[in-house]
N, C-alpha and C positions, 0 to 999 in steps of 0.2 A: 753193389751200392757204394756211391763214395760218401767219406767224412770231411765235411768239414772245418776245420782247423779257425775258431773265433778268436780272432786274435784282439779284435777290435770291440769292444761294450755295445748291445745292441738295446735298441728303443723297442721294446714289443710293439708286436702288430699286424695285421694279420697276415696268415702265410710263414710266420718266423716259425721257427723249428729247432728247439732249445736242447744239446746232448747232456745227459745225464749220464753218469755210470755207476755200478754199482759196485764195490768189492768188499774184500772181509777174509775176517781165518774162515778154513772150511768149518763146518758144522757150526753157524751161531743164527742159522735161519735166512741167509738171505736170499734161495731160489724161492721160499715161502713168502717172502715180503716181496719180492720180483713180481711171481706169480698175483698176490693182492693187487698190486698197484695197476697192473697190465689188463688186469681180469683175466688172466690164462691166452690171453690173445697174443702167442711167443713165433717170434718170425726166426730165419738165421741169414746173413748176412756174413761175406769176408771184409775184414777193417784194414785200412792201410798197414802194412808194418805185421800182420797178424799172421799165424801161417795156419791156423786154424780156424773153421767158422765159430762165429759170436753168435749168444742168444739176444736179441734184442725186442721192448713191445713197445705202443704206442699209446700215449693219454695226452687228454687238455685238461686243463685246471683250472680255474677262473681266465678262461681265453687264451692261456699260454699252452703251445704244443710244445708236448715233452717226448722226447725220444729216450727210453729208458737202455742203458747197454749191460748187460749182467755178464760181471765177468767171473772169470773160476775164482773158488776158494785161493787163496794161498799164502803164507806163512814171510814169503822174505821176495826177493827180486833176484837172488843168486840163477846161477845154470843150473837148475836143479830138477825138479818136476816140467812136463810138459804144462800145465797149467802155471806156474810160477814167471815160466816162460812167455806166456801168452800175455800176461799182467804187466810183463817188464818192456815186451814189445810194445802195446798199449800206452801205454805212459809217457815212453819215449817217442813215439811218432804221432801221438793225437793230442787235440789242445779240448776237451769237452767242456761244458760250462758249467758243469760241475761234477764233483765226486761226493756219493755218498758212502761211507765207511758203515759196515754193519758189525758190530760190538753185542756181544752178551752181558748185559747190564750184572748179574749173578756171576758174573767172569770177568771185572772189567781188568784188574791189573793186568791179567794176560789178552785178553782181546784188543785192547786200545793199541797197541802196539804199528799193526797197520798203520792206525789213524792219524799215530805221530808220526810216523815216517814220511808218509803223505802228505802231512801238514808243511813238512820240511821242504817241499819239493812244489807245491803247488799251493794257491791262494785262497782260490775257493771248495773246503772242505767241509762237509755236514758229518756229523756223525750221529749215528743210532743206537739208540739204547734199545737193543732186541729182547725179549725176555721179561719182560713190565712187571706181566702178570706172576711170574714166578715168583721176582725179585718183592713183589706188596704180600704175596702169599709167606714168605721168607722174614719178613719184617725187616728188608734191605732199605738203606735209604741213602740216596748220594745228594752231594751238593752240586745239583746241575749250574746251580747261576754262576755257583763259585768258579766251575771248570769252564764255563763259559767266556766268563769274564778272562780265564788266562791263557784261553788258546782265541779268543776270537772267532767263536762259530758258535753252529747251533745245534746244542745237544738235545738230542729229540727221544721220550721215552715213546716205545709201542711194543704190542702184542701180535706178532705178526701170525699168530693161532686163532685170537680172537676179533682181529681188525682195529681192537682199540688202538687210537693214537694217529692212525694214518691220514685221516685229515689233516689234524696238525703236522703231520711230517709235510703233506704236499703244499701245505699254505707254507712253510719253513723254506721248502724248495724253490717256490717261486719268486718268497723275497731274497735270495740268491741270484738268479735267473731274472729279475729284473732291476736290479741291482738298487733295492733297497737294503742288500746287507752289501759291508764287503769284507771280506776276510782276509789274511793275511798269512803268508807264510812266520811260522814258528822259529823260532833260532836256541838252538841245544849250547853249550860250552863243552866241550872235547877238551877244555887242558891243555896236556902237552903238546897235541895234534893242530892248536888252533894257528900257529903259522906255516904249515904245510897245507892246510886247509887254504890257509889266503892268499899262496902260489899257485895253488892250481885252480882258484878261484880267480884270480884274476887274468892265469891266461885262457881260460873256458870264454870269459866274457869277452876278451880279444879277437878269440877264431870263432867265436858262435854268437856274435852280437844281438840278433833275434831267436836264441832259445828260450822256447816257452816252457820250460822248467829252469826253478833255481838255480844259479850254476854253484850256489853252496855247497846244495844236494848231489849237484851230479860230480862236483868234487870231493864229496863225502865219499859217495857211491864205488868210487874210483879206487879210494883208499881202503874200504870194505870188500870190494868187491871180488870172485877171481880172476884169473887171468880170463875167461870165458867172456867174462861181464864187461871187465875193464877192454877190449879188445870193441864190444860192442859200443861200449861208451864212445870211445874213441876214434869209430868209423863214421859214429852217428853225426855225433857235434863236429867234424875233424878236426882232431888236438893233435900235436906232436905230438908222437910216443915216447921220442927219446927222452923229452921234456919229463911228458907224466912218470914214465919209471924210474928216471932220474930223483923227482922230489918223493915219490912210495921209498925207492931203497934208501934215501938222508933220512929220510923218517922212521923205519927201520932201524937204518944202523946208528942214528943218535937216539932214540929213544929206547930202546933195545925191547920193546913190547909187541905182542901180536896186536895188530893193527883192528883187525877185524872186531877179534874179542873186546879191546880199550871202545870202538865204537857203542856198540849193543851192548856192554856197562852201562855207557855212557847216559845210553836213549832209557833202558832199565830203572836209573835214576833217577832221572826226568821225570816218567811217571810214576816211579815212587813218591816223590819230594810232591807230584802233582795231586797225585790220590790222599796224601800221607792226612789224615784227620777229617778229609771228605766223604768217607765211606762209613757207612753205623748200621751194624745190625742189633735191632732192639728186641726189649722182651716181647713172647707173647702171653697173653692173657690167659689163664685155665682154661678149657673147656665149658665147664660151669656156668662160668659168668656170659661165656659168648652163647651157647644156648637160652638161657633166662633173657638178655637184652634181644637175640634175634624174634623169639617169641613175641615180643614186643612190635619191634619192627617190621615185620614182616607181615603183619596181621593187619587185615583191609580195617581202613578209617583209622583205625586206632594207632595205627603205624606213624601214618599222616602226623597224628594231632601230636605221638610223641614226638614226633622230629620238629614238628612248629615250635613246640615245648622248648626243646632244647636247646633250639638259634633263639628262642625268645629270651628264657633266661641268660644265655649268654650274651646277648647283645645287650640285657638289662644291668651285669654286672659293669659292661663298659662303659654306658652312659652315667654310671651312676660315679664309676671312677673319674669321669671326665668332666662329668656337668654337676652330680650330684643330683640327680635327676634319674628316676622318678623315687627314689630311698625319701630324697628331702621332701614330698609334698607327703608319703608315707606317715614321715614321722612327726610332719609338722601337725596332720592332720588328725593323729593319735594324743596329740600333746606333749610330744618333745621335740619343741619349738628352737630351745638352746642350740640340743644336734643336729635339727634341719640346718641351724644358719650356718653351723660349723663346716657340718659336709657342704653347702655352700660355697663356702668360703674360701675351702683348702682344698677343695678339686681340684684336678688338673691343671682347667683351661685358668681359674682362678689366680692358680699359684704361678703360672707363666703368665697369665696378662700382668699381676704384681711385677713380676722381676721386672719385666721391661718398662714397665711404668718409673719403676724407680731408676732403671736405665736411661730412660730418657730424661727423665728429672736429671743426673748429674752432668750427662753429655751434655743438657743444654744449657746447664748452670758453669761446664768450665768453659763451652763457646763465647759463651756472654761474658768471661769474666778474660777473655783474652780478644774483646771488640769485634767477634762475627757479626755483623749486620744479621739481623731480626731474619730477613728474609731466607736466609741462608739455614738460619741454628733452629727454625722452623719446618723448611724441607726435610732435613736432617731427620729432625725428631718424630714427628708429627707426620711424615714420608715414609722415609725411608725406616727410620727404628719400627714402626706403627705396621709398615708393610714387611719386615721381618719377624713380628710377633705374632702379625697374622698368619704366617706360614708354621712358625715354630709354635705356637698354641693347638694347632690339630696333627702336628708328629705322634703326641703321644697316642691319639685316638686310633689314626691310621693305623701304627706300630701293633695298638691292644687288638685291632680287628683283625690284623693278620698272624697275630699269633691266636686266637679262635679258631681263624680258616685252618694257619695249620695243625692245631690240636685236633681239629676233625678232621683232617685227610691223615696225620702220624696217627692215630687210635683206629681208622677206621671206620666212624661213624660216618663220615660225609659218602662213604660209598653207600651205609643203610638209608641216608636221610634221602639220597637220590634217588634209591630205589623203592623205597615209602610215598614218596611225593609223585612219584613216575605220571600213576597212572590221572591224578589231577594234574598234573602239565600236558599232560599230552592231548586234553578236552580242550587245553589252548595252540597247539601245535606246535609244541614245546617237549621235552624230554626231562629224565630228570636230574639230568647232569645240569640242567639249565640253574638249577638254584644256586651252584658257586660262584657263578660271577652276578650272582643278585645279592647274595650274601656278602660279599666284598666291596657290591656297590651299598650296600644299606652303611658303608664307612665312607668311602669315596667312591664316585663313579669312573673316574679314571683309571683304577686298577680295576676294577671291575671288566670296564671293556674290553680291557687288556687279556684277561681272566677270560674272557670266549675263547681263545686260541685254542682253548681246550677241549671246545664242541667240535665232532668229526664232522658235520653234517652242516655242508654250507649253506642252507637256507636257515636251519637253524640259527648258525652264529651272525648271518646277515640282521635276524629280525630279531635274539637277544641285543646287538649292538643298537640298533635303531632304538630298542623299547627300554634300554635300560638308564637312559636319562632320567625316566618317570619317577627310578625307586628314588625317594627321598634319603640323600645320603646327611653324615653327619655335618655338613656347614649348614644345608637347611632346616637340620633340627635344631641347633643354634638359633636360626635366625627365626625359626616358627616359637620356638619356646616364650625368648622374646616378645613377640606379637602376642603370643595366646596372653603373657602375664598380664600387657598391655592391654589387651578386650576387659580383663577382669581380673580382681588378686582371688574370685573363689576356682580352688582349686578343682572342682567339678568341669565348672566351665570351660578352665584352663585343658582337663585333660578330653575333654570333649570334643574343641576346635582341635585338639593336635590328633585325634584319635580320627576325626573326619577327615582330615589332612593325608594324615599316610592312608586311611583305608581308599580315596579316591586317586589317589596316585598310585599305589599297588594296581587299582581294578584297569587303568588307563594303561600301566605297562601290560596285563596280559591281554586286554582289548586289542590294541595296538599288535601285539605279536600275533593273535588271532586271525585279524586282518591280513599282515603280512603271509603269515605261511599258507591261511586257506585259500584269501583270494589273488596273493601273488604267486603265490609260487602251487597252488593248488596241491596243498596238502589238506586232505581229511583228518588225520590225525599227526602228532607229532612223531620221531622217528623213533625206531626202535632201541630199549638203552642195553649194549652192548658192552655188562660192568661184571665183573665176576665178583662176587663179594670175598674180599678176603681176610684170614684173622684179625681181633681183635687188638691192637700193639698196645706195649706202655710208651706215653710220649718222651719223648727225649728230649732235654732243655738243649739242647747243640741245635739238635731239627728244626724246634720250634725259631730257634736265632738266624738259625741260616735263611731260611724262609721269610723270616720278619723283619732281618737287615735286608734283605736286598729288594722287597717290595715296597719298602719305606723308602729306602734311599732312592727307586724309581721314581715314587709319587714325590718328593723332594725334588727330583730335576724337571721332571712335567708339570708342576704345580706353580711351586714356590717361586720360579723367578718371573709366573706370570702374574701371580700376588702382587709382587713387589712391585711390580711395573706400575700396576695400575692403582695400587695407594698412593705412588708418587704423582698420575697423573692425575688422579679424582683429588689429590690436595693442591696440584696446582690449578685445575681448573675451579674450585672452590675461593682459590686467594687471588686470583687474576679476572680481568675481566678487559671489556672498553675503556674504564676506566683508570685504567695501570692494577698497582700491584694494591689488597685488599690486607690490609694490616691485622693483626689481631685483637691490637687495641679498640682498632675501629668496630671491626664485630663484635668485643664486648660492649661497647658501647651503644652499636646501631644494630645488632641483629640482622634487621631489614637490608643491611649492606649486601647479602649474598645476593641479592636481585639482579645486582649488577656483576655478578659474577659469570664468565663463561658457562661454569657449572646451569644455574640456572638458565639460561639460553639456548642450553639443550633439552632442558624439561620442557620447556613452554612452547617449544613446537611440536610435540607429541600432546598437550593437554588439553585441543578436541575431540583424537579420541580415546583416550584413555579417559577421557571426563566420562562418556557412552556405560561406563563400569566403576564410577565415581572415584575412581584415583586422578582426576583431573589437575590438582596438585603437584605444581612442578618438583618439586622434595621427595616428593613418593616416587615420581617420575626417574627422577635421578637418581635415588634410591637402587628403582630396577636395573637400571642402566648400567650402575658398577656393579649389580647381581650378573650380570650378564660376563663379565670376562671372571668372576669368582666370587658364589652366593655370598661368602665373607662382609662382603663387598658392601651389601644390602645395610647389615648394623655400622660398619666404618662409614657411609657417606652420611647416615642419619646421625650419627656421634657428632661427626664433625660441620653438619650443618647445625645442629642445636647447639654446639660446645659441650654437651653434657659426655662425660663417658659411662652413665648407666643406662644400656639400651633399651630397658623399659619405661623409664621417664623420657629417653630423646623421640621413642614412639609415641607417647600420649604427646608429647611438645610440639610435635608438627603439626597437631590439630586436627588429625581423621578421626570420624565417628569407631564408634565400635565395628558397626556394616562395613565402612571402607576398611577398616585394620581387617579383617577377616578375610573381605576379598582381596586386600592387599596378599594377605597370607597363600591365599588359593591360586593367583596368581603368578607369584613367587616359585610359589613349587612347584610350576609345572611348564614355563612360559618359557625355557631354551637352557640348554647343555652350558656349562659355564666354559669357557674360551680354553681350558688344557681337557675339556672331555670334550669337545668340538676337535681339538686336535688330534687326539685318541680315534676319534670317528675315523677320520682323514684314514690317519695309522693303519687302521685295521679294514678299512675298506676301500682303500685305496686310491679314492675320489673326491676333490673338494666337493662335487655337485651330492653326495650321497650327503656329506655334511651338512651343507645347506637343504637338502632335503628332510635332514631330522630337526632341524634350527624351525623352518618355514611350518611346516605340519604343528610341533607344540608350539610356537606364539601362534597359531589357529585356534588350536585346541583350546588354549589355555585363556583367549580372548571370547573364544565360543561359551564357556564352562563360567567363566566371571562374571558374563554380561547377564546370562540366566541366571545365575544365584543372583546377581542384584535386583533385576528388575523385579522376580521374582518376592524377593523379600521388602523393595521398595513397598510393595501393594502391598502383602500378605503382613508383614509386622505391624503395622496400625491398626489394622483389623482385629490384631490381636490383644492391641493394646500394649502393647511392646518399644519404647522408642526405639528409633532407627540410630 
């Protein structure tokens, strides 16, 4: 069999045929993970450069062929072992399109080792966290993002005993393989070595113009290496000899240290300084207590309702941190009115809409007091500060939701809650791993979708991805709470429409997955969950941080600068029109001026039919409109169409009945993915047309569901005596 040597980035397609290879220390599971991925289907085949036969198997992946090469265990690239031998041949005469390194997550100081040296030498590197299960059973916890973020790859945890994780490994391999990642070779500091290092570095790059290894590494290599090695080096790339021994012995004899040793220091360090406050192993829990809560958990129905229980109450203490909601109608409705208003007041969202209000009050008192033109100290404010607040008002929400997520995966509950809930998701062809990225989206759906990556089972994660727009995340409970105040200040009513609200977008996410997995992909039931429960931990505040920085600061770069964008364009399509630029004077004055604004001229051509479902009202119209690239969106265009900034007066102000505000609201919630979970879509399913296929189905759905609750209540509420 030959290999070929990619030198060039390829466009998948069919027929392509993608080299993978596998290596590692011996003993950290990777003939076991070989085996997994292959299905046992092991062929042998001799590889150029190789002097002995290779095990190799063959899989497709979402349409990509992968050719898997499993190479021996081995510890270094010296002359040393026949198998060390076969790794170092390997390396040097093939160009695969990728490596994946197998690592003992319970081992990593000493197993990463490979991983960086490889890293050193070649671009595209994966590495694996073998050992999962041990490592959760352990109460080990590492900072994958963190290690992520400073080698540039994809550190993938799995169980290659229990199969967990290997979906995500092969979805990880193919955005490699189709070059939605790219990686990058590593670069260590050697010290005193570093300008002998950039001698033999730059005559390698001379006589070997087209090697497809680092010629850092294979200068490295040189100087590490023995004469067995360096002799092979040397034949391979053809370098002067006299050259290379020449700069080994100055190096040598000015620095007067073993060469070899100063190197694997060097690399030792590296991943000391890399691991160094990465790694935690936390307490675990008595015995006691994890008997007593499993009892609980694991007991049919009752199991269920605890774990409902417990995302309930927690999701209650964040809304309540953020909005003051539902504590405030609690206590208003008890008779302590004072602390309703208070928690009100000094919420979260409260105390950051404050800052920037008074923010933009002095930005735009010292523009004015240094002659910026109106139109400018406007955009400014009222733009750009307005569409910065809107992103930095839902950090904290985001941040408190995922530090939940990970108080439940560091304690261990999120593996009961998925095993309690298993067997009602699976009535939807669903698992019950499927509740983390619904939990995550019940904050933002953008990390949410993200948060599939974690389903092994690709029809699964296809038809969470699709369905998880439905769950009402935290901008539409904003923007529902709103509306509900707006139908009515009795607080019944209030919690009534919102409680109709989420329970019909929850039943439309599992509907919708139902559909998918039964009649698309014809599953009967959903897959098997494939979760070992493991002890109970005490959480760690480092865990919880590390986790909660670094999915904040994701949803911050996917989110936030599409915010921004679009407050600055919904304000200038608001002040601009046919008629030039729409002053703000003039709007206090004339109201009626927005008519003539662009803004409105995109409403009114949608309001025959949207009239069909009585939001025929260009306001409402446009309204949705800026819902559409970020629900936010919905109270920023109605603010600034009324002038007012209390978004329960700028909702009664535009003048919809009660009926229209409610179907406004049903609407809202369900009628398209906002423009960074549209993007998310993209991301994780790799298709603009799958995007637009979640886009096109809910503005169906959500036109279908409105139009019936209207007509429906058109007739039925006069009947009842009821105005409409």
């Amino acid at each position: 069999m030959s290999f070929c040597d990619h030198s060039q980035a390829k466009v998948p397609g069919a027929g392509d045929t993608y080299y993978v290879a596998l290596t590692g220390n011996p003993n950290v599971g990777k003939s076991s993970l070989f085996n997994d991925l292959t299905g046992g289907e092991v062929y042998v085949a001799n590889w150029p450069g190789v002097t002995v036969d290779l095990k190799y198997g063959s899989l497709t992946h979402h349409g990509i062929n992968i050719r898997l090469i499993d190479l021996p265990g081995s510890y270094s690239l010296t002359m040393g072992d026949e198998a060390e031998k076969v790794v170092r041949d390997f390396i040097l005469n093939n160009k695969p399109d990728l490596y994946v390194v197998i690592t003992d997550m319970t081992a990593l100081e000493r197993t990463i080792y490979p991983a960086i040296k490889l890293l050193e030498a070649f671009p595209n590197v994966l590495i694996v966290l073998n050992m999962a299960d041990i490592a959760k059973r352990r109460a080990l916890h590492v900072d994958i993002e963190a290690l992520e973020r400073s080698l540039n790859t994809y550190l993938v945890k799995v169980s290659a005993l229990s199969g967990e994780g290997l979906g995500v490994l092969l979805d990880r391999i193919v955005d490699f393989l189709t070059g939605r990642k790219k990686g990058r070779v590593i670069r260590i500091d050697y010290g005193p070595l570093e300008p002998y290092i950039h001698r033999l570095e730059e005559h390698i790059k001379s006589s070997s113009p087209d090697i497809h290894l680092s010629p850092r590494w294979v200068a490295i290599e040189l100087l590490e290496g023995d004469k067995d090695l360096r002799k092979v080096l040397i034949e391979r790339f053809g370098l002067d000899e006299d050259f290379i021994y020449r700069v080994i012995r100055d190096a040598e004899e000015d620095l007067k240290i073993d060469l070899s040793l100063h190197i694997i220091r060097s690399r030792y360090g590296f991943i000391s300084r890399l691991l160094s406050g990465r790694i935690i192993e936390t307490r675990l829990i008595r015995p006691k207590w994890m008997e007593a809560l499993d009892t609980l958990f694991l007991k049919p129905y009752i199991g269920a309702l605890f774990s409902l229980l417990i995302l309930f109450v927690g999701f209650m203490i964040i809304f309540t941190l953020n909005t003051g909601f539902p504590l405030n109608i609690i206590l208003d409705k008890i008779g302590f009115t004072s602390a309703a208003r208070m928690l009100e007041e000094y919420s979260l969202v409260e105390l950051v809409s404050l800052f920037f209000s008074l923010l933009s009050d002095l930005v735009g008192s010292w523009l004015f007091s240094i002659d910026v033109p109106e139109f400018y100290i406007l955009l400014i404010t009222d733009g750009l500060l307005a569409g910065v607040g809107a992103v930095v008002s839902f950090l904290p929400l985001v941040f408190l939701v995922f530090i939940l997520n990970s108080f439940l995966q560091d304690t261990g509950l999120y593996t009961r809650i998925a095993v309690s809930l298993h067997d009602a998701f699976r009535r939807f062809g669903l698992s019950g791993k499927s509740i983390y990225p619904v939990v995550v989206g019940f904050g933002c759906n953008v990390p949410g979708i993200l948060a599939t990556r974690g389903l092994d089972d690709d029809r699964e994660r296809t038809a969470v991805v699709f369905s998880l727009p439905f769950i009402p995340c935290q901008a539409r409970l904003v923007v529902l709470l709103a509306i509900s105040s707006a139908i009515s200040s009795d607080p019944f009513i209030q919690a009534f429409s919102l409680l109709s609200l989420y329970m019909l977008s929850i039943l439309l996410y599992l509907i919708t997955s139902k559909l998918l997995t039964r009649r698309v992909y014809g599953m009967k039931k959903g897959p098997e969950l494939l979760m070992e429960l493991p002890p109970y931990h005490s959480p760690h505040i480092k865990v919880l941080w590390w986790y909660s920085k670094f999915h904040t600061i994701a949803y911050l770069k996917k989110a936030g600068s599409i915010i921004l964008i679009i407050s600055l364009v919904m304000w200038l399509l608001l002040h601009t029109g046919p008629v030039g630029y729409i002053s703000t004077s003039v709007l206090r004055a004339n109201p009626g001026a927005l008519e003539d604004s662009y803004a409105a001229f995109i409403g009114k051509i949608l309001s025959p039919i949207m009239g069909l479902i009585g939001l025929g009202d260009w306001r409402a119209i446009l309204a949705l409109e800026a819902g559409f690239f970020a629900k936010e969106g919905v109270i920023s265009a109605v603010a600034t169409i009324t002038g007012v900034d209390n978004p329960v007066v700028a909702f009664n102000l535009i003048g919809l009945t009660k009926l229209q505000l409610y179907i406004l609201a049903v609407f809202m919630s369900i009628y398209t993915p906002c423009l960074p979970a549209i993007t998310a879509i993209k991301s994780e399913l790799g298709r603009f047309k799958h995007a637009f296929l979640v886009v096109s189905y809910e503005l169906v759905i959500a036109y279908m569901i409105s139009f019936i609750i209207y007509k429906i209540a058109v007739y039925l509420l006069p009947v009842l005596g009821i105005p409409i």
